[in-house]
C-alpha positions in Angstrom: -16.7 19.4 -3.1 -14.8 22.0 -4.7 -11.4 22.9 -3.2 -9.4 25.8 -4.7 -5.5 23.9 -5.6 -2.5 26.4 -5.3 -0.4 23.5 -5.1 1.0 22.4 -8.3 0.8 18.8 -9.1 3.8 17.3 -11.2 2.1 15.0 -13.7 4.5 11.9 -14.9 4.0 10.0 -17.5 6.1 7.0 -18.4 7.5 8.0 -21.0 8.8 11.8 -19.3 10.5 9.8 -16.6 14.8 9.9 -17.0 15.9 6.8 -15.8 19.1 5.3 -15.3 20.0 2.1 -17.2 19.9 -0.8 -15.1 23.1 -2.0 -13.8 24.1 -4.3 -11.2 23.7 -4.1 -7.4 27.7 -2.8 -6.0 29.2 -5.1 -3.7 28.4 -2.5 -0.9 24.3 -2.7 -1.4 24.9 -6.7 -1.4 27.3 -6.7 2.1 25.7 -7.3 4.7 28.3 -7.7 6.9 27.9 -6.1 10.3 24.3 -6.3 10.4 22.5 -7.7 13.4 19.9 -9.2 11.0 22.7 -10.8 9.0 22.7 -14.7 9.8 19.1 -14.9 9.4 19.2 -13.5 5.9 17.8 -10.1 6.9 14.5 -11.3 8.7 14.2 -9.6 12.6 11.2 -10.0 14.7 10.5 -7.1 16.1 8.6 -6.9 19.4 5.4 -4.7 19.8 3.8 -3.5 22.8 0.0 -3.0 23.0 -2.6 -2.3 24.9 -3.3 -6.3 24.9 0.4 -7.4 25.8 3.5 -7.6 23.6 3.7 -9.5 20.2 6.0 -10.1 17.2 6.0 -9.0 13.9 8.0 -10.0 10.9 10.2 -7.5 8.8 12.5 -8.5 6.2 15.4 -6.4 5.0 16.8 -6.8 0.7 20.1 -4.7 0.1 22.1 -2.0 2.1 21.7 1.5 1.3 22.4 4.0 4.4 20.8 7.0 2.5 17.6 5.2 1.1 15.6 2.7 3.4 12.1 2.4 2.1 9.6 0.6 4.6 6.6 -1.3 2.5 3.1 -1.2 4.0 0.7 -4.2 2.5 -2.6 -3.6 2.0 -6.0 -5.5 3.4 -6.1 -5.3 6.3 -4.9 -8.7 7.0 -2.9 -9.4 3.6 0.8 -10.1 3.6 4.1 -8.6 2.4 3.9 -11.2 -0.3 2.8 -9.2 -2.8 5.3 -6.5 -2.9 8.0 -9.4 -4.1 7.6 -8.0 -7.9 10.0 -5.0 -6.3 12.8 -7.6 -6.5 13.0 -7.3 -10.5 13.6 -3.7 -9.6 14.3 -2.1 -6.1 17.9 -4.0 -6.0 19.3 -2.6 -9.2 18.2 1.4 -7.6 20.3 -0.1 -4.8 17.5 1.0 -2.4 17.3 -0.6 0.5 13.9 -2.1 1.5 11.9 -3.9 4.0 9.1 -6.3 3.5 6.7 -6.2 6.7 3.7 -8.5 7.8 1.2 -6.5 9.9 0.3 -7.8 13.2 -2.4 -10.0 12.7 -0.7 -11.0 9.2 1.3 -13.7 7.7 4.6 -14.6 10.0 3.8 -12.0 12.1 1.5 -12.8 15.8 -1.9 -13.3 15.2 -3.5 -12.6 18.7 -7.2 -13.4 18.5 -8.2 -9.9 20.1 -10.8 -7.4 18.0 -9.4 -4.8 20.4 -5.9 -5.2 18.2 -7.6 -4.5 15.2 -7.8 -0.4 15.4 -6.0 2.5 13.1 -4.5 4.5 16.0 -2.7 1.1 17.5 -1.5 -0.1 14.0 0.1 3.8 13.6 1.7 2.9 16.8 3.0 -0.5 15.5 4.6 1.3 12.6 6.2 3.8 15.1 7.7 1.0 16.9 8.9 -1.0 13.7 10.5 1.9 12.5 12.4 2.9 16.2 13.5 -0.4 16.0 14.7 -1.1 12.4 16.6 2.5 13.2 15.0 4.7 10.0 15.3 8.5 10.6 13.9 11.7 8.3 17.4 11.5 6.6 16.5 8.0 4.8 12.9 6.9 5.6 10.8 6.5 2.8 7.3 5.2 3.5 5.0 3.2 1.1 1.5 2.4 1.9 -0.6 0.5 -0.4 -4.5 0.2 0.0 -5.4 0.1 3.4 -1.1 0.4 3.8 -1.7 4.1 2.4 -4.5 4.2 5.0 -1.7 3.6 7.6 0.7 5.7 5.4 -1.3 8.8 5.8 -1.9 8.2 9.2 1.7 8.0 10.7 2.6 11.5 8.5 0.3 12.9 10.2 1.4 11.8 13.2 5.0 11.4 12.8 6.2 12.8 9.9 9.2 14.3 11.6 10.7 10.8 10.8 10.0 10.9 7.1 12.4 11.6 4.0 9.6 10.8 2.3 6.1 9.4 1.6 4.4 7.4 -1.1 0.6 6.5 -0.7 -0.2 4.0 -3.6 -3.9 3.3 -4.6 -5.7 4.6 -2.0 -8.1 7.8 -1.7 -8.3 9.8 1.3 -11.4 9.4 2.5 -13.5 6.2 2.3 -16.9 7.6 2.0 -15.5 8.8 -1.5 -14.5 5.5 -2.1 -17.8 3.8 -1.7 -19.5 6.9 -3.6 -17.2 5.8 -6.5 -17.8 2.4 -6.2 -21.6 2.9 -6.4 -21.7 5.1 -8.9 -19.3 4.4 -11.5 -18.0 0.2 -10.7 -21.4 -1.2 -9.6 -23.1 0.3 -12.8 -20.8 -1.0 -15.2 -21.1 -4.4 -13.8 -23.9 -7.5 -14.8 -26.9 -6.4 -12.4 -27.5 -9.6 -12.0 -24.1 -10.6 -10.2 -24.3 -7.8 -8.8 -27.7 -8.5 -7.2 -26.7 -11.8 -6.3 -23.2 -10.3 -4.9 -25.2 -7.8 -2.7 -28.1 -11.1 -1.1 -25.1 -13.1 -0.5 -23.5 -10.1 1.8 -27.1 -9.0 3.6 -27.2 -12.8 4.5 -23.2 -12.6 5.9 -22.6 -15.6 4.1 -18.9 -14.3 2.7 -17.1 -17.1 3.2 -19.1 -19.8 0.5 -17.6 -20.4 -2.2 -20.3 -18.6 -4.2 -19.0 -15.2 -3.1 -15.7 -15.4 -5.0 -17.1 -16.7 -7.7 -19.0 -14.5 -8.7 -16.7 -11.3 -7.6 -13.3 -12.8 -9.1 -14.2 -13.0 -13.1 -16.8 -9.7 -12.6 -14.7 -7.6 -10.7 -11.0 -8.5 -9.4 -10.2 -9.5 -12.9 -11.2 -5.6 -13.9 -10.4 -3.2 -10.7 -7.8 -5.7 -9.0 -5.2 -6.9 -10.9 -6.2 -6.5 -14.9 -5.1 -10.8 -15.7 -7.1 -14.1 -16.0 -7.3 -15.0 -12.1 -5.2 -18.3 -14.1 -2.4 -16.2 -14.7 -2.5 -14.4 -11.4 1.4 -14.0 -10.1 2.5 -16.5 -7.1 2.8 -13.1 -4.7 -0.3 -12.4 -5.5 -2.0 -15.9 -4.7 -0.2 -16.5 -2.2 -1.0 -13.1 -0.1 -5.0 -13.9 -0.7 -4.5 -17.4 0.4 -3.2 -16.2 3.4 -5.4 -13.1 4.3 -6.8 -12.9 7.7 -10.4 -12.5 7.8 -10.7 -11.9 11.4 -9.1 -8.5 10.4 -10.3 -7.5 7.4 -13.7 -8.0 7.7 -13.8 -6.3 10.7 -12.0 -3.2 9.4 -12.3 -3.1 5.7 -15.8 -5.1 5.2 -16.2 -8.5 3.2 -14.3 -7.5 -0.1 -12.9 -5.0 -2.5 -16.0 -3.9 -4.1 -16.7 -0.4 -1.0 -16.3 -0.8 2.4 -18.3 -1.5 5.0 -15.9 -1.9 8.2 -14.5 0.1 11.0 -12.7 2.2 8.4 -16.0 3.6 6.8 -16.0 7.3 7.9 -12.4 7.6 7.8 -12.0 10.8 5.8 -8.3 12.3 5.3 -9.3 14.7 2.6 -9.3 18.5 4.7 -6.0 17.2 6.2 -3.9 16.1 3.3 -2.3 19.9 3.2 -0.5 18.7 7.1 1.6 16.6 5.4 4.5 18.7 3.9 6.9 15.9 3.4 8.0 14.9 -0.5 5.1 12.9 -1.3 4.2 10.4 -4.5 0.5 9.6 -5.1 0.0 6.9 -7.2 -3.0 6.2 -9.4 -4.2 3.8 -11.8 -7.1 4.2 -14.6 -8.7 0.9 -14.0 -8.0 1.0 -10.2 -11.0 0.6 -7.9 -10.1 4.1 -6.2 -10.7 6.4 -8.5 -7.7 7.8 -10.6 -8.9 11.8 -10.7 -9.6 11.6 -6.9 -5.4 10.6 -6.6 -4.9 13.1 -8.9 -6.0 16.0 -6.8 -5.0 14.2 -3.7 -1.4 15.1 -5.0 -2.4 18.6 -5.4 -3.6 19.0 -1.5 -0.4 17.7 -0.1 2.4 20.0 0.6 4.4 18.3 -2.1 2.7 16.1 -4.1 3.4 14.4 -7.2 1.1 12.5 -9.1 2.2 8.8 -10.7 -0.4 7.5 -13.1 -0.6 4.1 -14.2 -2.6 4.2 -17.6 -3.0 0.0 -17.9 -3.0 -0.2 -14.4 -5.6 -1.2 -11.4 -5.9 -2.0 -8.1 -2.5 -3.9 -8.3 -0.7 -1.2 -10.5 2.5 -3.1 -9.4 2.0 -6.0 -11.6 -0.5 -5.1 -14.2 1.4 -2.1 -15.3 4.6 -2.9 -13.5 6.8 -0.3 -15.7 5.6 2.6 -15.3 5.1 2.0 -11.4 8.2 0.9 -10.4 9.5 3.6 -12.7 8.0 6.5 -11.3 8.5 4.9 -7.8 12.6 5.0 -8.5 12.5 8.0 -9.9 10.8 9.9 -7.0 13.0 8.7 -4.3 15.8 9.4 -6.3 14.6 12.6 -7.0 14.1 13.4 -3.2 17.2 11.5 -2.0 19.0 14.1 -4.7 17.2 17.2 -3.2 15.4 17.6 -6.9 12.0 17.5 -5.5 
């Protein structure tokens, strides 16, 4: 595919980044005095209407901040906000306001037993409706979708990103045929055929959820494209957003694991679209991810205002396994938009 660029893409590396030296949260970003969410320590159920009746999903504000609200989209389908708690050690001390969110069909959130629920232009409506009510407008949404969240992410600028101050789409191409081409081509290959053999007879027969599976794709490929640890060593978020992945959803949508995708998402291709979203945006790429790092790279190039992040130690969970320089680069962009510098 060759697509001519006339979009510059802003390149960061860690060590270009000017950042602030930490300092303490002020006593305004730790009031929350006058907050409706207040006496239950920030967490509001939020109802949702569907097509299949109305339902309740889970949101969780940390900190006060009137300018910067930033709304964190987990990945899966069917994972948890879990896994985003590493952005205590360093949202609070930006004083950015944030909100951890469980999907419907995730975590503390309803989990109707419907397949119907389970569709892209429905969750794009959930996320409408989360934001109405959480009361985030284009002068202090910020947006952050990570794997299938940047899925989502995408999808809602496109729809509605009249309501964004900005975007952030965080290990995730734009098109998922791309995504399976690069897993065939460059992760399968590097991996033991063997495993891989096996991998592949143990998904013809739909047997996903023996044992076997896992242990075969943990040390051979989670360990290298997921999060770049010993599976021994693996954070508590981490563990504990697996543990409590809903199958019902993510197989459906996203297939039987990380290695391609074979669900209702398969065709979903974003790429001739990416120049429709003109809001500040921050794509964010990692060298070991399993979504290939050049294909973020020019995915920053066909927005309207891109800039590329790119996590040299980091994979799949760029958050932890090169923690640094994504939370860095993170900061620094919504500073930088919240500042008119971008």
């Amino acid at each position: 595919m060759c697509l001519v660029i006339m979009i510059a893409v802003t390149l960061i590396a860690c060590e270009r980044i000017y950042t602030e030296p930490s300092k303490p949260a002020s006593s305004a970003y730790l009031d929350s005095s006058g907050r409706d969410d207040a006496p239950s320590g920030g967490v509001k159920l939020i109802p949702i209407t569907t097509p299949k009746g109305t339902f309740n999903v889970w949101t969780k504000r940390v900190g006060n901040n009137p300018k910067i609200k930033l709304l964190l989209l987990h990945g899966g389908p069917g994972a948890t906000h879990e896994y985003f708690e590493a952005s205590d050690s360093y949202l609070p001390a930006a004083e950015i306001e944030y909100y951890y969110y469980d999907q419907l069909g995730s975590a503390f959130s309803d989990q109707p037993n419907d397949p119907a629920l389970w569709d892209l232009p429905r969750f794009v409506e959930e996320v409408e409706q989360v934001r109405q009510a959480l009361k985030l407008d284009r002068e202090n949404f910020y947006l952050l979708g990570h794997s299938w969240g940047g899925i989502l992410a995408m999808e809602y600028a496109l729809k509605y990103q009249q309501h964004l101050a900005g975007l952030v789409i965080s290990n995730m191409m734009a098109s998922i045929p791309a995504y399976n081409e690069y897993a065939q081509k460059v992760l399968m290959p590097a991996m033991d055929q063997k495993v891989l053999a096996e991998i592949k007879q143990i998904e013809a027969k739909g047997e996903f959820e023996k044992p076997r599976y896992m242990e075969l794709l943990i040390p051979h490929h989670y360990i290298h494209h997921i999060l770049r640890m010993p599976a021994e060593q693996w954070p508590d978020p981490v563990n504990r957003a697996f543990k409590r992945l809903n199958p019902a959803v993510y197989v459906l949508m996203q297939g039987p694991s990380e290695l391609g995708a074979s669900g209702k998402l398969v065709n979903w291709d974003r790429t001739a679209d990416l120049g429709q979203i003109t809001v500040p945006t921050l794509v964010i790429g990692a060298q070991h991810d399993t979504m290939d790092p050049k294909h973020m790279e020019w995915m920053a190039g066909a927005l309207g205002k891109g800039r590329y992040l790119y996590c040299p130690n980091g994979s799949h969970m760029a958050m932890y396994d090169d923690q640094k320089v994504y939370f860095t680069g993170l900061v620094q962009f919504i500073r930088d938009v919240n500042a008119g510098r971008f």
